[in-house]
N, C-alpha and C positions, 0 to 999 in steps of 0.2 A: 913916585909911581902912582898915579892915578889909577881906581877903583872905576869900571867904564860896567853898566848894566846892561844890556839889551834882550828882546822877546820877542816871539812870534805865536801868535794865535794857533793853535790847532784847528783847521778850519781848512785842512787841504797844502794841495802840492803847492810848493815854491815857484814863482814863476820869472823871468825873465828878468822883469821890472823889478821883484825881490832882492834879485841876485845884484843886477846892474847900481841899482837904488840903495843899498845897507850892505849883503850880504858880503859882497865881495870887497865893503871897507872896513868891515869886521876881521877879517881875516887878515889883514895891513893892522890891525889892532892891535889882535892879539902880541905884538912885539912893544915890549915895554909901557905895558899896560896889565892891573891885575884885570884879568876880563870873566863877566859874568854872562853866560845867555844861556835864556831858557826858554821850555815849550811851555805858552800860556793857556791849558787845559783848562782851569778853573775859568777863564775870561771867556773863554770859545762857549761855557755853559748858560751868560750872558743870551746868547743867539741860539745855540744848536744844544739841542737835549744831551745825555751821554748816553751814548752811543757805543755798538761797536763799530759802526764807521769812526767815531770819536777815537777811539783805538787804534784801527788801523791809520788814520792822520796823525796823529802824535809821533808811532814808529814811522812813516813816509818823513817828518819835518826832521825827526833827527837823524834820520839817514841823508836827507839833501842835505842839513846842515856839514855834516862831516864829510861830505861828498864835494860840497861847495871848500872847504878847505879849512873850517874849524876844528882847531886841535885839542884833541880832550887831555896832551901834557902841555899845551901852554895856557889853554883855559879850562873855566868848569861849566860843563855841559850837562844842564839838569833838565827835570820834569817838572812842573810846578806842583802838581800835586804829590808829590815826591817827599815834599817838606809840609809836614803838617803845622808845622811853626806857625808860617805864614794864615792860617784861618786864623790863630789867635793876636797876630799883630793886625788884621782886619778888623776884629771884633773890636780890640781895642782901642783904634785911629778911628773906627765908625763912630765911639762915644761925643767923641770931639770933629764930627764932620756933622755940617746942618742942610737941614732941607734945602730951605730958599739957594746955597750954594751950588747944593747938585743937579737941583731941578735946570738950574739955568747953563748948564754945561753946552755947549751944540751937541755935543758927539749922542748927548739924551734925549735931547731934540728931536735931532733930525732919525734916531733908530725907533723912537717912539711913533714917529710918523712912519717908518717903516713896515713895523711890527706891533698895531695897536692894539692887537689879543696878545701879543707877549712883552705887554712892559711890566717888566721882574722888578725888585730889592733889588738884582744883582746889577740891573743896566743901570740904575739910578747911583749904584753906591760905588760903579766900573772905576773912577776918577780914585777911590780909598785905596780899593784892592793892587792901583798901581803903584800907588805910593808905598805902603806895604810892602811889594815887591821890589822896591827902589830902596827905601829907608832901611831895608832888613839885611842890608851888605853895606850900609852909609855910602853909598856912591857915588863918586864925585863927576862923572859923564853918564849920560842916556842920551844915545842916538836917538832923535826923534825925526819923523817926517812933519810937514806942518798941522794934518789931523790933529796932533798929541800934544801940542806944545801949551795948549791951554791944560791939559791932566798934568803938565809937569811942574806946571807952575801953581797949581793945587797940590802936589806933592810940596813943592816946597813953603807954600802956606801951611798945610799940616805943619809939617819940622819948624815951623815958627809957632804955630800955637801951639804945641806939644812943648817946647821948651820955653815959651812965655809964661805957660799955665803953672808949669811945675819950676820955674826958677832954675832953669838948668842949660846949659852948652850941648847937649848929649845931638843931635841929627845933623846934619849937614845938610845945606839948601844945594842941592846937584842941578847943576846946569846943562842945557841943552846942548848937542854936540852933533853938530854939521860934516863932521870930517875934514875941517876945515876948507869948504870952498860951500858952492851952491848945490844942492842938492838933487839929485838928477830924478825928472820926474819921466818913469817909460807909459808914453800912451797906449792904448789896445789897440787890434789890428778891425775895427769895426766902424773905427771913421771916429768917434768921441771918447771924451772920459778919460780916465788910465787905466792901465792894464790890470787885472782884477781876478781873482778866485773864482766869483761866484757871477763875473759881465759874459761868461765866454768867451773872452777877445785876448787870452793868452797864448804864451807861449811858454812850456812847464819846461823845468830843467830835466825831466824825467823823458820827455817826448824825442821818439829819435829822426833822425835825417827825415826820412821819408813824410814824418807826420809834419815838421819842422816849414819843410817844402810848401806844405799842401797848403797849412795854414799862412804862410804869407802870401803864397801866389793867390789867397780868397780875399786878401786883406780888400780894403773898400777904397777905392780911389773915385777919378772923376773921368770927362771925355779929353782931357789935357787943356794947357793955356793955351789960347786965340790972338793972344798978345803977348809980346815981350814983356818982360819983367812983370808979367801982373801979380797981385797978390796969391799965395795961396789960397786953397780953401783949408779948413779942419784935416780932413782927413790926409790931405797932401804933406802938410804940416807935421803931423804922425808917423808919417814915413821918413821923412827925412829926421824929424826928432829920433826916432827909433835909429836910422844908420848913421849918425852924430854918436852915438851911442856904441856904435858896434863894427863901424867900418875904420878905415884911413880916411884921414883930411881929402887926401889925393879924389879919393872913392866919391866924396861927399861933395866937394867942388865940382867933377865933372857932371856928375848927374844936377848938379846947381844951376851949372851953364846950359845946360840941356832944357833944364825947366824953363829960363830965364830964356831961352832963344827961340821957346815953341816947338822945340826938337825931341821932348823927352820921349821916352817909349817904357811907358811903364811897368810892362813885362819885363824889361830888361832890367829893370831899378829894383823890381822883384827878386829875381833869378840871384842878383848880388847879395841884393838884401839878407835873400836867406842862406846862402854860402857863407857869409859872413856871422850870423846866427849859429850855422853848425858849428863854424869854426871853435868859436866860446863854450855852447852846451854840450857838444858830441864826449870831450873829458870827464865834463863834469857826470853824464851821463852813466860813461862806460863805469863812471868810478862809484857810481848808485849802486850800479848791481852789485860791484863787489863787494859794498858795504853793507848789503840786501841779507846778503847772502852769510855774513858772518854774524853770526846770533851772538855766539862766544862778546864777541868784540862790541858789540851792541851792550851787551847786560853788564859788562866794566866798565864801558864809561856810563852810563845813566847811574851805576851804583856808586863808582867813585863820584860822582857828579851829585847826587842825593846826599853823599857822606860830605864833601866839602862846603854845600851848599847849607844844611843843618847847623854843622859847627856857626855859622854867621848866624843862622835864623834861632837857636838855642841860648846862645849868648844875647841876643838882642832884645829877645821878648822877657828872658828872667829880669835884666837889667831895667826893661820900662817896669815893670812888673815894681821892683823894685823903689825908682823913683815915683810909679802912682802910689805907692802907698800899700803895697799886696805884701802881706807879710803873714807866716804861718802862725796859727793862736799858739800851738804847742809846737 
């Protein structure tokens, strides 16, 4: 049985592409799999202050998680700041993480140029604090999207120079883990990009029928093809990525030929689009509220989820502790 990690940022609702993209092959996971996922509060402070919007995102992420169909009796469902372990396996992986390494990261890069009044300790050192979060259950898969796959393989150079330094077998280098096929990437309904928290071009798993409707029938298309079989543009390309995604083959070929023949009517590719959209979010939806709405059921699992979660992070950090050399005088 494989040890499988995964996270999500507090930084807002789950949206479409979330679900389609990770969430819902997380749930096919959890079967014979020990499965770890958590809300990554401490990461989100990277970008966003704490807040009590910061709050209210934390309880939204782990209601869609359990809404989306993660089980807190076949996995363990935590808060990351839940485990205070984890600041001290950061501190300590930071001793042995070097400048010249982090600076040259993209993900530092490119949020630097972002955010040039807020480049933190915390954006620069983001690449530790994952590994941290990886090594501190030794785990043997991390779902990643392409973004991440350079921070994993900096976790797994930490677990090499942590056990080069000190003469020891103790981390596991975890590998990245695709779901085994290609990974499906949902673009935004604004013509570019992918679909995004903070682009405006989603569609939330929280959002119902109505709102669902509104925002595809705005989505951004063109004046239609002038010629057969011509190329798409971008944003045409988004739409049919999107209903690859969401409809039947059937669905998706006929509106192909439509394109392809100069025939399409893109109202009508709309109108499906997003019936076929309800069809997937409208459950997950209904099953928001209900898990909104059960506070009881909410505070068991984040506690059972902090208590299992600890057991891994308590054992891990005494035992580095241990092989660095930390030993009580008396």
């Amino acid at each position: 049985m494989d040890t499988v990690l995964s996270g999500i940022r507090s930084t807002g609702n789950l949206h479409l592409g979330n679900y389609l993209g990770a969430v819902r092959n997380f749930v096919r996971m959890q079967e014979g799999n020990n499965c770890y996922f958590f809300i990554a509060d401490y990461h989100a402070l990277t970008t966003h202050p704490a807040t009590e919007e910061m709050h209210r995102n934390v309880r939204q992420v782990l209601v869609e998680y359990l809404a989306s169909g993660i089980d807190p009796e076949k996995s363990t469902v935590y808060i990351q700041s839940d485990v205070p372990e984890i600041c001290e396996m950061y501190l300590l992986l930071n001793m042995n993480a070097y400048l010249g390494e982090l600076c040259r990261t993209s993900s530092f890069k490119e949020k630097a140029r972002k955010q040039p009044e807020n480049v933190n300790a915390g954006l620069l050192t983001y690449p530790v604090l994952m590994a941290a979060d990886i090594l501190m259950h030794h785990a043997d898969k991390v779902p990643v999207g392409k973004d991440q796959e350079q921070h994993l393989e900096m976790t797994r150079k930490f677990a090499r120079r942590f056990n080069t330094m000190f003469n020891v077998e103790y981390f596991k280098e975890p590998q990245a883990y695709n779901f085994g096929g290609e990974l499906i990437k949902i673009p935004g309904l604004d013509g570019s990009g992918k679909m995004g928290k903070s682009e405006g071009n989603g569609i939330f798993l929280a959002d119902d029928e109505k709102v669902i409707r509104k925002k595809v029938m705005k989505a951004v298309t063109d004046s239609g093809p002038t010629e057969p079989n011509s190329p798409m543009p971008e944003p045409i390309q988004n739409l049919f990525t999107i209903m690859k995604a969401v409809s039947t083959p059937d669905t998706v070929a006929y509106f192909t030929e439509k394109y392809n023949t100069c025939e399409i009517r893109y109202g009508d590719m709309k109108k499906q689009l997003a019936e076929d959209i309800v069809a997937i979010i409208k459950p997950i939806s209904e099953r928001i509220k209900e898990i909104d709405a059960d506070n009881e059921f909410l505070k068991r699992t984040v506690m059972r989820g902090a208590e299992k979660a600890r057991e891994n992070a308590i054992k891990t950090v005494r035992e580095m502790r241990e092989i660095m050399g930390f030993k009580r005088l008396f």
